[in-house]
Biopython code that builds the backbone (N, CA, C, O; Angstrom):
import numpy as np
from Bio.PDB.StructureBuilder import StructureBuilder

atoms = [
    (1, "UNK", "N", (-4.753, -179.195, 86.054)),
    (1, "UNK", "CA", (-4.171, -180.379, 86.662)),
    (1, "UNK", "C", (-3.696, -181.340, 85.575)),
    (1, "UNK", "O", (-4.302, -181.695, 84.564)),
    (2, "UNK", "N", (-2.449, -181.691, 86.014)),
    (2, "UNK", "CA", (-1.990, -182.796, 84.827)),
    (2, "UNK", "C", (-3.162, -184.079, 84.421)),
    (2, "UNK", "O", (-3.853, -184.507, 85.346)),
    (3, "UNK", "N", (-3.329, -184.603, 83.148)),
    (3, "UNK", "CA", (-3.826, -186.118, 82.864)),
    (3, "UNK", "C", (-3.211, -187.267, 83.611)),
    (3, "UNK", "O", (-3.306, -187.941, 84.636)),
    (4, "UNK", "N", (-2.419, -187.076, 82.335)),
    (4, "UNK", "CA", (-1.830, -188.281, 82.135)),
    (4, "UNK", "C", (-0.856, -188.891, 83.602)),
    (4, "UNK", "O", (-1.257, -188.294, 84.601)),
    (5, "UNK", "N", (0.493, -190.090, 84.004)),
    (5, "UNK", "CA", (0.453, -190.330, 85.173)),
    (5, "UNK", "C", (2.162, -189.755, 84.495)),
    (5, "UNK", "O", (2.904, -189.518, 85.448)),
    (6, "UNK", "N", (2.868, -189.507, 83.103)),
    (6, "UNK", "CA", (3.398, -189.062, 83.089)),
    (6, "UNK", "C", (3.760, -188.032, 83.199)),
    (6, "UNK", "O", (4.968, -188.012, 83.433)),
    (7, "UNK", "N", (3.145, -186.732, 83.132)),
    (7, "UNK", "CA", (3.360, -185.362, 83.820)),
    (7, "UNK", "C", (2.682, -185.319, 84.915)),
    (7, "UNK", "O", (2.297, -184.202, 85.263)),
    (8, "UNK", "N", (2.471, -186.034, 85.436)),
    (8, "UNK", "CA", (2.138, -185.606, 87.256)),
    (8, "UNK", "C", (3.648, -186.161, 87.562)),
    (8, "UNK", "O", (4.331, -185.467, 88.315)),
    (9, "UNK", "N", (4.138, -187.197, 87.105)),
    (9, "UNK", "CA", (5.668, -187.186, 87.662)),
    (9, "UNK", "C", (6.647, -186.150, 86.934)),
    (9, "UNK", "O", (7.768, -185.835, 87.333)),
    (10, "UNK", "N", (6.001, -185.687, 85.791)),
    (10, "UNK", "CA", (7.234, -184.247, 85.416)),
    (10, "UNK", "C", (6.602, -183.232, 86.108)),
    (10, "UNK", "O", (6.853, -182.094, 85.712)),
    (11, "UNK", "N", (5.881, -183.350, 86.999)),
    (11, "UNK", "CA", (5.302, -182.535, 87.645)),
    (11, "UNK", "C", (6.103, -181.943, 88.747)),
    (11, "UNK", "O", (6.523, -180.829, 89.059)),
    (12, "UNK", "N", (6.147, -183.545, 89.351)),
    (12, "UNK", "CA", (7.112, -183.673, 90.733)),
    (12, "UNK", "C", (8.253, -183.418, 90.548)),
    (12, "UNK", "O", (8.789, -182.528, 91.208)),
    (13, "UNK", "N", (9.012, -184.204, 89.498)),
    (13, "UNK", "CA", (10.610, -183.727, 88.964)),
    (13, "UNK", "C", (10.914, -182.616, 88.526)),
    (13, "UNK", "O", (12.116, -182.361, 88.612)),
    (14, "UNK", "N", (10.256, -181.822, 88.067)),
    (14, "UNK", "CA", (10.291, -180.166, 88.079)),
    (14, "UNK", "C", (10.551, -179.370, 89.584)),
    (14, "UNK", "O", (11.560, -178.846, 90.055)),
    (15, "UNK", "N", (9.198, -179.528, 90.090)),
    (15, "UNK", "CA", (9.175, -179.294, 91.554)),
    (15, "UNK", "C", (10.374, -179.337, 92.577)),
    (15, "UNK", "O", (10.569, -178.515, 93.472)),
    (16, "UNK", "N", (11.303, -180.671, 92.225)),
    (16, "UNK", "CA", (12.341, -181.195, 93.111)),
    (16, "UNK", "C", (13.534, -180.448, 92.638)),
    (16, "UNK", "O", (14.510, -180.047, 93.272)),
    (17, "UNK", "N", (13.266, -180.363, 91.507)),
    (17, "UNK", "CA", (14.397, -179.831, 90.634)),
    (17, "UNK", "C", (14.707, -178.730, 90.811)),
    (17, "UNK", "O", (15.876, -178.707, 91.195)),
    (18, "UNK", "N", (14.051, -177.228, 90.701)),
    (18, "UNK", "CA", (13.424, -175.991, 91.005)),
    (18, "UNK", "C", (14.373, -176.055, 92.243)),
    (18, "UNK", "O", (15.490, -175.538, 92.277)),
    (19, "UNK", "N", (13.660, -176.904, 93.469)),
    (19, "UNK", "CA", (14.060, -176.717, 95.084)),
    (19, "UNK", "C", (15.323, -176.429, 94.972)),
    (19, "UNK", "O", (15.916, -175.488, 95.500)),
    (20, "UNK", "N", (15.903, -177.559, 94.009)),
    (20, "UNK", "CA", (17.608, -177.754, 94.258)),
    (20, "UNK", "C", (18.251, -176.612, 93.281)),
    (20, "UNK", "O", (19.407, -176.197, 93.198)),
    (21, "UNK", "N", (17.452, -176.378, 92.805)),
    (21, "UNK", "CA", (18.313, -175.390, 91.922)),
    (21, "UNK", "C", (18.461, -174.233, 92.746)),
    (21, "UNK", "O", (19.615, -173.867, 92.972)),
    (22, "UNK", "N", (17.269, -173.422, 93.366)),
    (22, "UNK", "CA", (16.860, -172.525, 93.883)),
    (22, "UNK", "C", (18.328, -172.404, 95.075)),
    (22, "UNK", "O", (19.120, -171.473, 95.220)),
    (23, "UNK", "N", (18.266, -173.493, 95.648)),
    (23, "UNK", "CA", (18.724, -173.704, 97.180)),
    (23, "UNK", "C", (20.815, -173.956, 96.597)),
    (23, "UNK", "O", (21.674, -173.503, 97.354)),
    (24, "UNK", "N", (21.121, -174.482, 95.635)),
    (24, "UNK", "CA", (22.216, -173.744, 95.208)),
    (24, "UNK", "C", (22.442, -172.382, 94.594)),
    (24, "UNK", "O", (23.613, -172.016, 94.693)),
    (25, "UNK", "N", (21.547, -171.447, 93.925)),
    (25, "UNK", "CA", (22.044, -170.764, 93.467)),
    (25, "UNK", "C", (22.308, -169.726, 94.948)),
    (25, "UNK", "O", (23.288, -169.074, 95.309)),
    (26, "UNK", "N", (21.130, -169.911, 95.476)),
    (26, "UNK", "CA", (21.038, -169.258, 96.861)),
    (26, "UNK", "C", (22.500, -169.428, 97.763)),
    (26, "UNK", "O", (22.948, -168.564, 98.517)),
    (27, "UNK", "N", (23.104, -170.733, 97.492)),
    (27, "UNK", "CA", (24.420, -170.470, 98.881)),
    (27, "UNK", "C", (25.521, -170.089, 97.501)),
    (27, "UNK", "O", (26.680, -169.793, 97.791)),
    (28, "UNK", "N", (25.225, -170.107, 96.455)),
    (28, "UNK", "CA", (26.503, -169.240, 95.328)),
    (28, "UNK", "C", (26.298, -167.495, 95.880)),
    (28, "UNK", "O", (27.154, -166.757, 96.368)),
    (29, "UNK", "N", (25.178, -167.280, 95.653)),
    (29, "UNK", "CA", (24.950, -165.668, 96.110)),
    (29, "UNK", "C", (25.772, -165.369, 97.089)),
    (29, "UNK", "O", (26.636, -164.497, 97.003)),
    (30, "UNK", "N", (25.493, -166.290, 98.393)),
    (30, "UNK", "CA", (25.925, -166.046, 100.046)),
    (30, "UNK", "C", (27.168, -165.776, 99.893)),
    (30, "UNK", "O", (27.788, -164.806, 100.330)),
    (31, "UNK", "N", (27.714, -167.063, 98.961)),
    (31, "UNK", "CA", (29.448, -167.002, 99.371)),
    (31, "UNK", "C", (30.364, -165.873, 98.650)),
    (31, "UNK", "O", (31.536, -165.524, 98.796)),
    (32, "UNK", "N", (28.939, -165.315, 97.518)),
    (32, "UNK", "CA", (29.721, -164.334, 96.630)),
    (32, "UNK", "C", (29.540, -163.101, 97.477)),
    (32, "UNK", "O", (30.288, -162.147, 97.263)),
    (33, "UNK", "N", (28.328, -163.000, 98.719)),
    (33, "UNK", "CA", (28.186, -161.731, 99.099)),
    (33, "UNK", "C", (29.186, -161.629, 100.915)),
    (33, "UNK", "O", (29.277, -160.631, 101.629)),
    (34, "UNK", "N", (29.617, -162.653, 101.104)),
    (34, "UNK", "CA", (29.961, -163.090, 102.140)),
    (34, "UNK", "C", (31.947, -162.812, 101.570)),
    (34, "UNK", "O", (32.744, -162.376, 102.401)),
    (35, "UNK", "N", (32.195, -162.997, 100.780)),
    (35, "UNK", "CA", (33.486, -162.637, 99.803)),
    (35, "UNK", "C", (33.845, -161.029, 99.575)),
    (35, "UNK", "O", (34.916, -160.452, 99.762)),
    (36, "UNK", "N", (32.298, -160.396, 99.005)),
    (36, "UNK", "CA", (32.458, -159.445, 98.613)),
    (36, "UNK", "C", (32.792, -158.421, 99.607)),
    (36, "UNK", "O", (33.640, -157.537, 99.486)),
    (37, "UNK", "N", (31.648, -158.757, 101.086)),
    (37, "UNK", "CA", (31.459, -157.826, 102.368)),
    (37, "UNK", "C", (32.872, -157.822, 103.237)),
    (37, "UNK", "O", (33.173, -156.914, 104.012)),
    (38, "UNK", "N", (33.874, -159.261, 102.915)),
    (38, "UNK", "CA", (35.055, -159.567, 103.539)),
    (38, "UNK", "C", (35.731, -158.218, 103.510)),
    (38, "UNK", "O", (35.342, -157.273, 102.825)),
    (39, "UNK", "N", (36.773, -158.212, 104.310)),
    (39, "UNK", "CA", (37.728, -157.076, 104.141)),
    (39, "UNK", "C", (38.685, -157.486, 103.292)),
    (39, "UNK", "O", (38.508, -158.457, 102.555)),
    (40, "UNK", "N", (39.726, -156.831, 103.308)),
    (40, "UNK", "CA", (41.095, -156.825, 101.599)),
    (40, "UNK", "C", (41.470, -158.244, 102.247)),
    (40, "UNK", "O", (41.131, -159.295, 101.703)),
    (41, "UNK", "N", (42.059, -158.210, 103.223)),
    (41, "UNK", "CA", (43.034, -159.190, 103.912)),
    (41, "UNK", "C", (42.013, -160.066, 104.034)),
    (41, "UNK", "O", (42.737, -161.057, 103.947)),
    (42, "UNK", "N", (40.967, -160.510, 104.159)),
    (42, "UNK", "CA", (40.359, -162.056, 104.068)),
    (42, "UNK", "C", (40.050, -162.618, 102.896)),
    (42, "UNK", "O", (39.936, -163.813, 102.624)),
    (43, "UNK", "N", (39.913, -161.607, 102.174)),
    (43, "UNK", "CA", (39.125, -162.246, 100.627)),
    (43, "UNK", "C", (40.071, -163.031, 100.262)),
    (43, "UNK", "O", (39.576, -163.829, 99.467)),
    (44, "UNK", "N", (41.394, -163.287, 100.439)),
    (44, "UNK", "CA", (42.795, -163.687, 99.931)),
    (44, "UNK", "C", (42.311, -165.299, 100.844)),
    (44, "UNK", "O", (42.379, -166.336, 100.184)),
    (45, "UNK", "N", (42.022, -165.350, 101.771)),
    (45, "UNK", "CA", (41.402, -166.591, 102.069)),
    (45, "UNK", "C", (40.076, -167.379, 101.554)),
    (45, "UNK", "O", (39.913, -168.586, 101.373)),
    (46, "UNK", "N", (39.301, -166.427, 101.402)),
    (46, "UNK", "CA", (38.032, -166.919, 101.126)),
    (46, "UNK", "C", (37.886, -166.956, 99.527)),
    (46, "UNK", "O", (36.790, -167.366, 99.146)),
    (47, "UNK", "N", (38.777, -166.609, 98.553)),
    (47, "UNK", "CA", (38.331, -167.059, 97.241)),
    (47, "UNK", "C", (38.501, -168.301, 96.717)),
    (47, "UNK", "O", (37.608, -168.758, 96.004)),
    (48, "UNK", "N", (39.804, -169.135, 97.009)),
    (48, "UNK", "CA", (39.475, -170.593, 96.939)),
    (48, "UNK", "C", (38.501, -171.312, 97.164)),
    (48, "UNK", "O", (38.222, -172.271, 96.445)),
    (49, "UNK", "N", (37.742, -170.928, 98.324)),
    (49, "UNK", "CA", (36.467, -171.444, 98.575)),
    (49, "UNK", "C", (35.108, -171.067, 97.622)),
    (49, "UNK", "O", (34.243, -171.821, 97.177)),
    (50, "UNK", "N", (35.276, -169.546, 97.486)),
    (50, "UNK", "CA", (34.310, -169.083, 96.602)),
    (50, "UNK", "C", (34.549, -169.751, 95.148)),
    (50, "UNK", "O", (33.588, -170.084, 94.453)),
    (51, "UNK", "N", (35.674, -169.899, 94.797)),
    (51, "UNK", "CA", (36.120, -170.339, 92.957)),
    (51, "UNK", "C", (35.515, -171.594, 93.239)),
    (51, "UNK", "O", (35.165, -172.013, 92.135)),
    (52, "UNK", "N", (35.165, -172.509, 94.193)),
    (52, "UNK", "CA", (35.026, -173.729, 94.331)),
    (52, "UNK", "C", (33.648, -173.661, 93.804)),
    (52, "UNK", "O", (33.355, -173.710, 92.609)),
    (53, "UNK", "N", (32.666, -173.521, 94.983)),
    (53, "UNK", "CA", (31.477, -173.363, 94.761)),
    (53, "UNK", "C", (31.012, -172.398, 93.218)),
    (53, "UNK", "O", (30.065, -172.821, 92.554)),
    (54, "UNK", "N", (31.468, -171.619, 92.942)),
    (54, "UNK", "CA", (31.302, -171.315, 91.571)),
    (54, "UNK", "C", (31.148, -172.501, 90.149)),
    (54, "UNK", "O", (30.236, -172.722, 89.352)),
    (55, "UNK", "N", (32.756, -173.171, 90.367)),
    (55, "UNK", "CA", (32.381, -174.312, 90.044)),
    (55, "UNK", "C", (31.863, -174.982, 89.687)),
    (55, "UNK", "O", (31.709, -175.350, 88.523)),
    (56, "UNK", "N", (31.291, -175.455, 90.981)),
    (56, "UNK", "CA", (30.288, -176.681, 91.387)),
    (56, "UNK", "C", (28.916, -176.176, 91.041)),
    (56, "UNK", "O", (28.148, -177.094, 90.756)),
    (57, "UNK", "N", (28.500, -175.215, 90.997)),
    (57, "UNK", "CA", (27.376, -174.773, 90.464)),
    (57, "UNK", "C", (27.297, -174.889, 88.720)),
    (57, "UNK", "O", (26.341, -175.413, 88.146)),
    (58, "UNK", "N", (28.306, -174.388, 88.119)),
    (58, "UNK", "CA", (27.943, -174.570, 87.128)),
    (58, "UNK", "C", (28.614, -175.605, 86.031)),
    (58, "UNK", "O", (28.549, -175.702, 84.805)),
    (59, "UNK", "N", (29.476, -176.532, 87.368)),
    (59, "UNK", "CA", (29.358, -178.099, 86.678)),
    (59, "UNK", "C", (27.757, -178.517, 87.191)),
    (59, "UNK", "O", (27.371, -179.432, 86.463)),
    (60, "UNK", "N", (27.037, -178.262, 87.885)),
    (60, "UNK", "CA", (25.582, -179.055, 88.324)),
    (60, "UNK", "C", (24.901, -178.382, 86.870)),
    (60, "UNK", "O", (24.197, -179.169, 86.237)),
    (61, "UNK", "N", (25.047, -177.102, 86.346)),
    (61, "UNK", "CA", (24.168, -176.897, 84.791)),
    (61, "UNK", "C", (23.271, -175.715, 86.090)),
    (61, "UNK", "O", (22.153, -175.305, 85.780)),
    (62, "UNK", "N", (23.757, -175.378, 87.162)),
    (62, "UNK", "CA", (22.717, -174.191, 87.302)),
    (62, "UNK", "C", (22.820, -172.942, 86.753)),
    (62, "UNK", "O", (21.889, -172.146, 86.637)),
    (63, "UNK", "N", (24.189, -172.737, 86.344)),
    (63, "UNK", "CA", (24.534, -171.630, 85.874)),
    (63, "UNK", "C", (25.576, -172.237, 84.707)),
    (63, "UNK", "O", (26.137, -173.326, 84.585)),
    (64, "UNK", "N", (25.561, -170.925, 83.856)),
    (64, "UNK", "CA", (26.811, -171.322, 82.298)),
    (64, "UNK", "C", (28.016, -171.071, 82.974)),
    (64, "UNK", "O", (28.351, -170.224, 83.803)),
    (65, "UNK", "N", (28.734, -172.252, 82.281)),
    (65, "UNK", "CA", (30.268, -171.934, 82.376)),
    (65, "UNK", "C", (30.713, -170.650, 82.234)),
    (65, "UNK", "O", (31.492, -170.205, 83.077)),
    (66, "UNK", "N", (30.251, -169.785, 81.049)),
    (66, "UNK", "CA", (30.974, -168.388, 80.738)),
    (66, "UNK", "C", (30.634, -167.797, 81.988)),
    (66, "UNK", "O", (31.491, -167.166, 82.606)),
    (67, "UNK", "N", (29.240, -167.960, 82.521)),
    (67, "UNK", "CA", (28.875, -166.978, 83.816)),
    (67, "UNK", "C", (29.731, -167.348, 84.875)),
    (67, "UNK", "O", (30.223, -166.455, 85.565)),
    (68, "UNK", "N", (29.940, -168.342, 85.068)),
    (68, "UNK", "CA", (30.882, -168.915, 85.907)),
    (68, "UNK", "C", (32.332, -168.260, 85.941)),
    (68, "UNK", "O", (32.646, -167.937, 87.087)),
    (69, "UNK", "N", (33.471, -167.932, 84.803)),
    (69, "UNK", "CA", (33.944, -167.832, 84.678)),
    (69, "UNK", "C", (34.118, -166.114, 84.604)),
    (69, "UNK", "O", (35.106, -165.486, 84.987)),
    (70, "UNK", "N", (33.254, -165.724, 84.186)),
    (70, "UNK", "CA", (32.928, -163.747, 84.289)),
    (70, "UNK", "C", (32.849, -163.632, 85.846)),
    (70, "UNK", "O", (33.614, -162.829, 86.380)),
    (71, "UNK", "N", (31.958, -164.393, 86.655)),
    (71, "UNK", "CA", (31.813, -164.535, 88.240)),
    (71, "UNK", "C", (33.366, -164.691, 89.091)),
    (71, "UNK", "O", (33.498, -164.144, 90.186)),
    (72, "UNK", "N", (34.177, -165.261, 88.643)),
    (72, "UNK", "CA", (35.506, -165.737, 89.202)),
    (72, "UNK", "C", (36.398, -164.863, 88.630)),
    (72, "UNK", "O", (37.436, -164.960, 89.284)),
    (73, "UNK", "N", (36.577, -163.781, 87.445)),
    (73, "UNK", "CA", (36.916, -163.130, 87.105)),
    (73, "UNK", "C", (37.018, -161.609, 87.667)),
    (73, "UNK", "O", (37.916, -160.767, 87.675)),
    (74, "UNK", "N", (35.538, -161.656, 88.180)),
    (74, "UNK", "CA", (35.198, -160.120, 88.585)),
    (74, "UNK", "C", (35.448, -160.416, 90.403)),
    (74, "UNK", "O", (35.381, -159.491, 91.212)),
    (75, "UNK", "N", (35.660, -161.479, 90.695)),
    (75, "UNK", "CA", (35.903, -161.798, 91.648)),
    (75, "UNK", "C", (37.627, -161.560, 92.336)),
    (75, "UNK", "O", (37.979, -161.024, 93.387)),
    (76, "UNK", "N", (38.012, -161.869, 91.813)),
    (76, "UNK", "CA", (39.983, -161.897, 91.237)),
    (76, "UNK", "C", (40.079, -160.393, 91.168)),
    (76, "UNK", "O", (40.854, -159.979, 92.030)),
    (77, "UNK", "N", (39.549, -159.440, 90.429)),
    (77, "UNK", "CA", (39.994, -158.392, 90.699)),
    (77, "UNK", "C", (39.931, -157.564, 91.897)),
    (77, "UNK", "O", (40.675, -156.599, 92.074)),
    (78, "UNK", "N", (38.670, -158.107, 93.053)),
    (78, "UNK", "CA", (38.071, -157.788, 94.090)),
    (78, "UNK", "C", (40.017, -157.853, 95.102)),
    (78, "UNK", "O", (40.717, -157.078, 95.754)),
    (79, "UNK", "N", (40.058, -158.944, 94.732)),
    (79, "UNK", "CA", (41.665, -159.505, 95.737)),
    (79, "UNK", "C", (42.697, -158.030, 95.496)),
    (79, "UNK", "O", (43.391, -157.693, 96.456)),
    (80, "UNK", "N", (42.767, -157.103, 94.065)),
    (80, "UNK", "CA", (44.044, -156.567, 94.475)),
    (80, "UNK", "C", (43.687, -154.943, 95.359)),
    (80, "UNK", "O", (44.612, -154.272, 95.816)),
]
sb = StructureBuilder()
sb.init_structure("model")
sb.init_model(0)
sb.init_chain("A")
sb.init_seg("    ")
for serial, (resi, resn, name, xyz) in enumerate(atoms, 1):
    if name == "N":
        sb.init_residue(resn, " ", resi, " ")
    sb.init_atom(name, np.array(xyz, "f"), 0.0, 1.0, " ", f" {name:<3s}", serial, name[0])
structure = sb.get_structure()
């Protein structure tokens, strides 16, 4: 158990942190597996949305830019 009253609050801010991380990487997966399962003719709709959330994930620091960018890459070839 933590001491001090400062790591019982890096305790909590870990904890909160974790949640949110967890709970984005989780709807990046969805939209990548929800993209992938699409047929030819929808993915052409649904990758703007997917490049988005890619993104936004790894402007938040959950994921690296390069991964980000290998992710939207391997994604793009899925379209031809």
């Amino acid at each position: 158990m933590p001491v001090t009253k400062s790591v019982e609050k890096n305790v909590r801010q870990n904890a909160r942190r974790r949640a949110v991380n967890r709970a984005r990487k989780s709807r990046l997966k969805t939209e990548i597996a929800k993209f992938s399962s699409a047929p030819k003719k929808e993915r052409k709709k649904l990758y703007p949305s997917v490049q988005a959330v890619i993104d936004k994930t790894a402007r938040e620091g959950v994921i690296h830019r390069n991964k980000a960018s290998r992710l939207k890459s391997r994604l793009a070839k899925q379209l031809d």
